[in-house]
PyMOL CGO cylinders between C-alpha atoms (Angstrom):
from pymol import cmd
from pymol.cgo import CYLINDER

trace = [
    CYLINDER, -27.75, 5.48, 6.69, -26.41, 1.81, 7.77, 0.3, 1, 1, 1, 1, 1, 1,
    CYLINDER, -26.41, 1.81, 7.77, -22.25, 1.56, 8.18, 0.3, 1, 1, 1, 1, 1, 1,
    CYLINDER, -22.25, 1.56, 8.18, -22.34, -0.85, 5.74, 0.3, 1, 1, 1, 1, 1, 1,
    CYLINDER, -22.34, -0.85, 5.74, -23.77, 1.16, 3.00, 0.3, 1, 1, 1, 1, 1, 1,
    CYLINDER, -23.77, 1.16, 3.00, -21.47, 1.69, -0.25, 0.3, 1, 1, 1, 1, 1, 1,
    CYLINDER, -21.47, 1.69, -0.25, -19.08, 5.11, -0.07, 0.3, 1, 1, 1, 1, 1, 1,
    CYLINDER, -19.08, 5.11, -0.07, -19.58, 7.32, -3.30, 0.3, 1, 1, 1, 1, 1, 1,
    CYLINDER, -19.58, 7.32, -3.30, -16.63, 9.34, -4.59, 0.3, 1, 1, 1, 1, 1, 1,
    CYLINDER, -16.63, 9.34, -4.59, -17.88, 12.73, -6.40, 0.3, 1, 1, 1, 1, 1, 1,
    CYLINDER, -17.88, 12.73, -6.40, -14.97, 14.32, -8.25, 0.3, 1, 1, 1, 1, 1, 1,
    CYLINDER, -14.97, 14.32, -8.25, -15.40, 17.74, -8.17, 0.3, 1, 1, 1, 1, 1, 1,
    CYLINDER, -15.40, 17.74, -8.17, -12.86, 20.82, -10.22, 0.3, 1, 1, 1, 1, 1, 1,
    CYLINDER, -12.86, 20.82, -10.22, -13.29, 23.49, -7.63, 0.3, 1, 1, 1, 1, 1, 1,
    CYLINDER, -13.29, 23.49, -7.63, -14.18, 27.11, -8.30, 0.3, 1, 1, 1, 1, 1, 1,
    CYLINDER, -14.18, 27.11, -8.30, -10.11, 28.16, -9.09, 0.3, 1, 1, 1, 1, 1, 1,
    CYLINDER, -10.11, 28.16, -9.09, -7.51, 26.30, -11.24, 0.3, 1, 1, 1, 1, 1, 1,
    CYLINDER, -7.51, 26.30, -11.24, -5.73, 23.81, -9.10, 0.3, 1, 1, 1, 1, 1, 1,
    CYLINDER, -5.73, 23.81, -9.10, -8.78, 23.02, -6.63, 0.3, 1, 1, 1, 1, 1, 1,
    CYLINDER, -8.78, 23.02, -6.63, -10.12, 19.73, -6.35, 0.3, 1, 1, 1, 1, 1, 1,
    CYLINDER, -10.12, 19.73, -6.35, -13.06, 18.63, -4.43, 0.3, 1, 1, 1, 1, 1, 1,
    CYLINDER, -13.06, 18.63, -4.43, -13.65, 15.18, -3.66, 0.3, 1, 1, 1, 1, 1, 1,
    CYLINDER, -13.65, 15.18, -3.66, -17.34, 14.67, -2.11, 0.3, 1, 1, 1, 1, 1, 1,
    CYLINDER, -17.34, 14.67, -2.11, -17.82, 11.39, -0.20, 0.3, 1, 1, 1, 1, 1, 1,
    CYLINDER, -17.82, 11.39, -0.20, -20.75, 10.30, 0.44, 0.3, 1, 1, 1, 1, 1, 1,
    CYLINDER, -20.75, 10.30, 0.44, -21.52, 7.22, 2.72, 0.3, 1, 1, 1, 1, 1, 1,
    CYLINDER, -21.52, 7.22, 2.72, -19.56, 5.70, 5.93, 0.3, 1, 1, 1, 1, 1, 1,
    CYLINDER, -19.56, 5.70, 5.93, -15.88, 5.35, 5.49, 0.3, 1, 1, 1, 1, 1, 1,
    CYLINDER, -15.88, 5.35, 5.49, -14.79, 2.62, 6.59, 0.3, 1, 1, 1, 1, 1, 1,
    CYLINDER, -14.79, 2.62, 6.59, -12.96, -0.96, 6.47, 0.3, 1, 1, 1, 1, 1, 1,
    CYLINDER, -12.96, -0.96, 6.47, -16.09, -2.43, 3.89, 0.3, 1, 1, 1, 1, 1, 1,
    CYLINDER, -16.09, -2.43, 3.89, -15.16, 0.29, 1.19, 0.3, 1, 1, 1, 1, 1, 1,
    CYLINDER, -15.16, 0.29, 1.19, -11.93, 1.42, 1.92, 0.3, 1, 1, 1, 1, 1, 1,
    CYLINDER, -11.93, 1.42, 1.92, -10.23, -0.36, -0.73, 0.3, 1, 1, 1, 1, 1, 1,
    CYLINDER, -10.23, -0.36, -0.73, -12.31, 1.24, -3.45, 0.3, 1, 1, 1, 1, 1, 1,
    CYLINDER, -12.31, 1.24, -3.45, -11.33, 4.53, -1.79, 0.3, 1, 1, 1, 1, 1, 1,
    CYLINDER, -11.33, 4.53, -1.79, -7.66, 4.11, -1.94, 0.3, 1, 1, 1, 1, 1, 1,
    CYLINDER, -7.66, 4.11, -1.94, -7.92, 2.86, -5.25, 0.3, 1, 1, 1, 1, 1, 1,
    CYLINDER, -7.92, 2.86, -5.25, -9.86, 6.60, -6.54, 0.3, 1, 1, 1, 1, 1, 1,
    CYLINDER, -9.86, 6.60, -6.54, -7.52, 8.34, -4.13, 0.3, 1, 1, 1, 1, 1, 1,
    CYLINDER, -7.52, 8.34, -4.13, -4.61, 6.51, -6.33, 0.3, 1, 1, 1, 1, 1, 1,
    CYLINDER, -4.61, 6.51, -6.33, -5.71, 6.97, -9.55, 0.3, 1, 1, 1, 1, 1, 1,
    CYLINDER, -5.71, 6.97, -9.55, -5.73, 11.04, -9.10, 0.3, 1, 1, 1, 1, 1, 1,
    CYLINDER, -5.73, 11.04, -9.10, -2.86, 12.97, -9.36, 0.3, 1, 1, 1, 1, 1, 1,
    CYLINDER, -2.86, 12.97, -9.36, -2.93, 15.26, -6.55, 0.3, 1, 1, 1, 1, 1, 1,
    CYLINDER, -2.93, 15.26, -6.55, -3.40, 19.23, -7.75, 0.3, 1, 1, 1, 1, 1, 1,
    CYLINDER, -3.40, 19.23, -7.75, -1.86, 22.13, -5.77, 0.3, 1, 1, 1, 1, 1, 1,
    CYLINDER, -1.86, 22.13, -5.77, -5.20, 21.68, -3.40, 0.3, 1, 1, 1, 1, 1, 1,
    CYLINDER, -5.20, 21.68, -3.40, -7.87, 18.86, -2.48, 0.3, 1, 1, 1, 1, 1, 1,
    CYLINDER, -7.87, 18.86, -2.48, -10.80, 19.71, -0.93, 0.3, 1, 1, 1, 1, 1, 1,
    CYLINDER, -10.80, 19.71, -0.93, -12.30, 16.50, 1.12, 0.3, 1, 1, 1, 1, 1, 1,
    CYLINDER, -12.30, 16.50, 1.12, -15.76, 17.26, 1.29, 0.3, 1, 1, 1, 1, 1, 1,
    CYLINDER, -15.76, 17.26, 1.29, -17.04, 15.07, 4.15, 0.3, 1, 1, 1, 1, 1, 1,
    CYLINDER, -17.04, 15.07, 4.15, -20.69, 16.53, 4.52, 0.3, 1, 1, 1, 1, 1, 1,
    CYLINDER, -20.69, 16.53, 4.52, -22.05, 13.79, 2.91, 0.3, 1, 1, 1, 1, 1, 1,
    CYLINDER, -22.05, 13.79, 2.91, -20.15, 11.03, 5.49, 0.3, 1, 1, 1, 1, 1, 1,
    CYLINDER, -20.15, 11.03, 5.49, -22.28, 9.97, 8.52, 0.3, 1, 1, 1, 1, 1, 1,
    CYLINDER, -22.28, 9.97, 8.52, -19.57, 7.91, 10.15, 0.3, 1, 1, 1, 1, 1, 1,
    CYLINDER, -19.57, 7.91, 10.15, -15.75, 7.40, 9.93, 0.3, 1, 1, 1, 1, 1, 1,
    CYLINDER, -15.75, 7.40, 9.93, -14.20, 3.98, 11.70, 0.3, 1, 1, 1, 1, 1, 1,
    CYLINDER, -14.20, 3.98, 11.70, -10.33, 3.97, 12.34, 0.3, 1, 1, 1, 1, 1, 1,
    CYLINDER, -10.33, 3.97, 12.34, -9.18, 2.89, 8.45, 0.3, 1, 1, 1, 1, 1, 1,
    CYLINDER, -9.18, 2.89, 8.45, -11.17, 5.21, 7.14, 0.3, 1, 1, 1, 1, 1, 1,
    CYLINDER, -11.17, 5.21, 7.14, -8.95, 7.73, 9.14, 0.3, 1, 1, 1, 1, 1, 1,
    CYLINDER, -8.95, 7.73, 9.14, -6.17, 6.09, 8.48, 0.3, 1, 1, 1, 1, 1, 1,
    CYLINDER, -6.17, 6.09, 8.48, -7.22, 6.28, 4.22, 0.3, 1, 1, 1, 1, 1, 1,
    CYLINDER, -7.22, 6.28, 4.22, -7.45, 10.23, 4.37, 0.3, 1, 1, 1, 1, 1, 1,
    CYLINDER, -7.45, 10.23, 4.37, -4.46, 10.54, 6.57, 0.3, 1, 1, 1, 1, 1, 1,
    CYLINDER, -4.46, 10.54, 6.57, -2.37, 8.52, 4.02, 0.3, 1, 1, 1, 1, 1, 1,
    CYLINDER, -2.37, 8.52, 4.02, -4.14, 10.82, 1.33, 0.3, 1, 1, 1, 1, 1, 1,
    CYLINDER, -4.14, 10.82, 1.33, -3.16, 13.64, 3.13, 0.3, 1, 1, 1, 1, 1, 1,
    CYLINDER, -3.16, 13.64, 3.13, 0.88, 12.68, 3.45, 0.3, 1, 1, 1, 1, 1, 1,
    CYLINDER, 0.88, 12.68, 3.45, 0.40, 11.72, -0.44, 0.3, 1, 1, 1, 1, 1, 1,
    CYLINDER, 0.40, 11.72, -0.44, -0.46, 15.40, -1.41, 0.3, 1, 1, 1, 1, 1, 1,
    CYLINDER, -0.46, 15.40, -1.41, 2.14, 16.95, 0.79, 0.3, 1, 1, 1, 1, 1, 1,
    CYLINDER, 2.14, 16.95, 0.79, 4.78, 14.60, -0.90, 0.3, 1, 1, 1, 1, 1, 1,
    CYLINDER, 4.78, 14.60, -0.90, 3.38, 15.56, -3.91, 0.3, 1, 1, 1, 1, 1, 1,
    CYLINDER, 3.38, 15.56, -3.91, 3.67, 19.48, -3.18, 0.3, 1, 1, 1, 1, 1, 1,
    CYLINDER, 3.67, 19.48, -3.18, 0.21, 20.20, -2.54, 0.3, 1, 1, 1, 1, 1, 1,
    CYLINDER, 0.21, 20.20, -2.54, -2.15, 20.40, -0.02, 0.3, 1, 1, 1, 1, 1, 1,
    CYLINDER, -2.15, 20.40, -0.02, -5.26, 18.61, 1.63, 0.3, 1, 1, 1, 1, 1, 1,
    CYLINDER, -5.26, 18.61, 1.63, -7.79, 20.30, 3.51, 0.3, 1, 1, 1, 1, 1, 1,
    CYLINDER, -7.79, 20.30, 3.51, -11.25, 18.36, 4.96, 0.3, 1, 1, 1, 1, 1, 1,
    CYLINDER, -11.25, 18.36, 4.96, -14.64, 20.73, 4.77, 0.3, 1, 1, 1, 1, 1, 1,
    CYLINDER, -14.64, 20.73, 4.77, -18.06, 19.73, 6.17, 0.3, 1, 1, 1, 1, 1, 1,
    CYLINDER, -18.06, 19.73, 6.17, -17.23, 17.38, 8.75, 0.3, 1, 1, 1, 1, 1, 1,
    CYLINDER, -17.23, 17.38, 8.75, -20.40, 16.65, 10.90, 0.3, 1, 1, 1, 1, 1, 1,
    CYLINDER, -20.40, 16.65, 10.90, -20.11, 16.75, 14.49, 0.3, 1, 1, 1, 1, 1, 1,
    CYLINDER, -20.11, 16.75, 14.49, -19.48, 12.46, 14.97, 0.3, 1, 1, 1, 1, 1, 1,
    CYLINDER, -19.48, 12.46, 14.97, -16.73, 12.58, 12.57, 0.3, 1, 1, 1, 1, 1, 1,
    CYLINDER, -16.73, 12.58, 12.57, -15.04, 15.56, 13.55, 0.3, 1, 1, 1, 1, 1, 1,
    CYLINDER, -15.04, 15.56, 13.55, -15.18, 13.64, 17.34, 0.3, 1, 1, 1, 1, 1, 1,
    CYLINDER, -15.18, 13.64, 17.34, -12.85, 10.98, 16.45, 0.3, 1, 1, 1, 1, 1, 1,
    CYLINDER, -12.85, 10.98, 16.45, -10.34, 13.60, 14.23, 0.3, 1, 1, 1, 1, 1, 1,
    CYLINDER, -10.34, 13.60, 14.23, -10.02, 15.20, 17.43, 0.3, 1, 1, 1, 1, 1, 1,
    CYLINDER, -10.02, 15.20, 17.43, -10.11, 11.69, 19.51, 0.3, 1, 1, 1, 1, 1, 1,
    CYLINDER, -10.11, 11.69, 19.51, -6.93, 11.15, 17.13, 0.3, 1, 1, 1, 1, 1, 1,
    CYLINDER, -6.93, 11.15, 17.13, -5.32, 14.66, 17.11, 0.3, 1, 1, 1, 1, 1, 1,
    CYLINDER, -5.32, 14.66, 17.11, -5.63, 14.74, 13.47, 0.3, 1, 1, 1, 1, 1, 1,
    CYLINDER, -5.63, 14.74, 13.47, -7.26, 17.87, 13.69, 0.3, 1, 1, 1, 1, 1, 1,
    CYLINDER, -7.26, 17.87, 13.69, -3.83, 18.93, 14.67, 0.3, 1, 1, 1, 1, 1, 1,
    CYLINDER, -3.83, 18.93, 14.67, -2.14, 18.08, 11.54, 0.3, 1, 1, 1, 1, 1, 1,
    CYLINDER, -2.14, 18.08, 11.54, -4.71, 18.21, 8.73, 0.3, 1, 1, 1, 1, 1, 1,
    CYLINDER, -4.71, 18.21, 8.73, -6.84, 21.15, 8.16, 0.3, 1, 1, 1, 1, 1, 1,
    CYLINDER, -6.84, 21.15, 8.16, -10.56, 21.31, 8.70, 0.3, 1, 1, 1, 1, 1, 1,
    CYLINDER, -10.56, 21.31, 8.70, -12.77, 24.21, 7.35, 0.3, 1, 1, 1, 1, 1, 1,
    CYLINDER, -12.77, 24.21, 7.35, -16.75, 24.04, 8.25, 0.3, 1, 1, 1, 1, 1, 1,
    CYLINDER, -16.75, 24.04, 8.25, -17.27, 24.21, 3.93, 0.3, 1, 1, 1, 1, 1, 1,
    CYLINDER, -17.27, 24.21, 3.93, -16.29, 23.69, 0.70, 0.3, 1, 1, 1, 1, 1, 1,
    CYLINDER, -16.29, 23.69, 0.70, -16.70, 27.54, 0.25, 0.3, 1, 1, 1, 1, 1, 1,
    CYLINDER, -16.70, 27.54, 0.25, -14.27, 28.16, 3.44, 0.3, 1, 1, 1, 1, 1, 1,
    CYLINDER, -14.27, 28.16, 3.44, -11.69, 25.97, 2.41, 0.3, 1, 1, 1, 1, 1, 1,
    CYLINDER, -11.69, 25.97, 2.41, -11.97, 27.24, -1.15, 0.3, 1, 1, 1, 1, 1, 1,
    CYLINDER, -11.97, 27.24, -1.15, -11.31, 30.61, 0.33, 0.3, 1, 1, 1, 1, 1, 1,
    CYLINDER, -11.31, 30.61, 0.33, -8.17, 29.43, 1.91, 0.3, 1, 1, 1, 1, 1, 1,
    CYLINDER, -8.17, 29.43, 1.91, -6.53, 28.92, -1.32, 0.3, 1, 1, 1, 1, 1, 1,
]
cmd.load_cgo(trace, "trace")
């Protein structure tokens, strides 16, 4: 999959009340990250969001920055982010960054899920 392919955004209700999963799927990065900040916007953050990142093949440093600012807009909203199915590239630069330090990352949907 090219970096410049276009970034789907699946919203998901998760298996609980309160859980919701949002699947990308494509690159994230500075091409389509104004279309993701725009869907990130437009939901109301519930107790817990679930970024499903299985389906993302790369990440540059605004995509980062997108879920980061995601992330600090459900914890001022009193809920909570966590990232599931990161692939080994992506999860290179969360660590790179230390964001693995601050946001939680589960190896599934089902893990993180379980964490509520």
């Amino acid at each position: 999959m090219p970096i410049d392919d276009p970034l789907a955004i699946h919203e998901i209700e998760g298996d609980n009340t309160g859980i919701r999963i949002l699947r990308l799927d494509g690159p994230v990065t500075l091409r389509n990250l104004f279309d993701m900040q725009a869907k990130f916007r437009s939901i109301a953050p519930p107790p817990l969001t679930i970024l499903d990142l299985s389906g993302v093949p790369y990440m540059d440093s605004a995509g980062m920055g997108a879920i980061i600012n995601h992330y600090t807009h459900c914890i001022n909203k009193g809920g909570k982010l966590i990232v599931a199915g990161v692939n080994p590239r992506v999860l290179e630069l969360f660590k790179m960054t230390r964001v693995d330090t601050v946001i939680p990352i589960t190896a599934s949907v089902e893990e993180a899920e379980a964490r509520a």
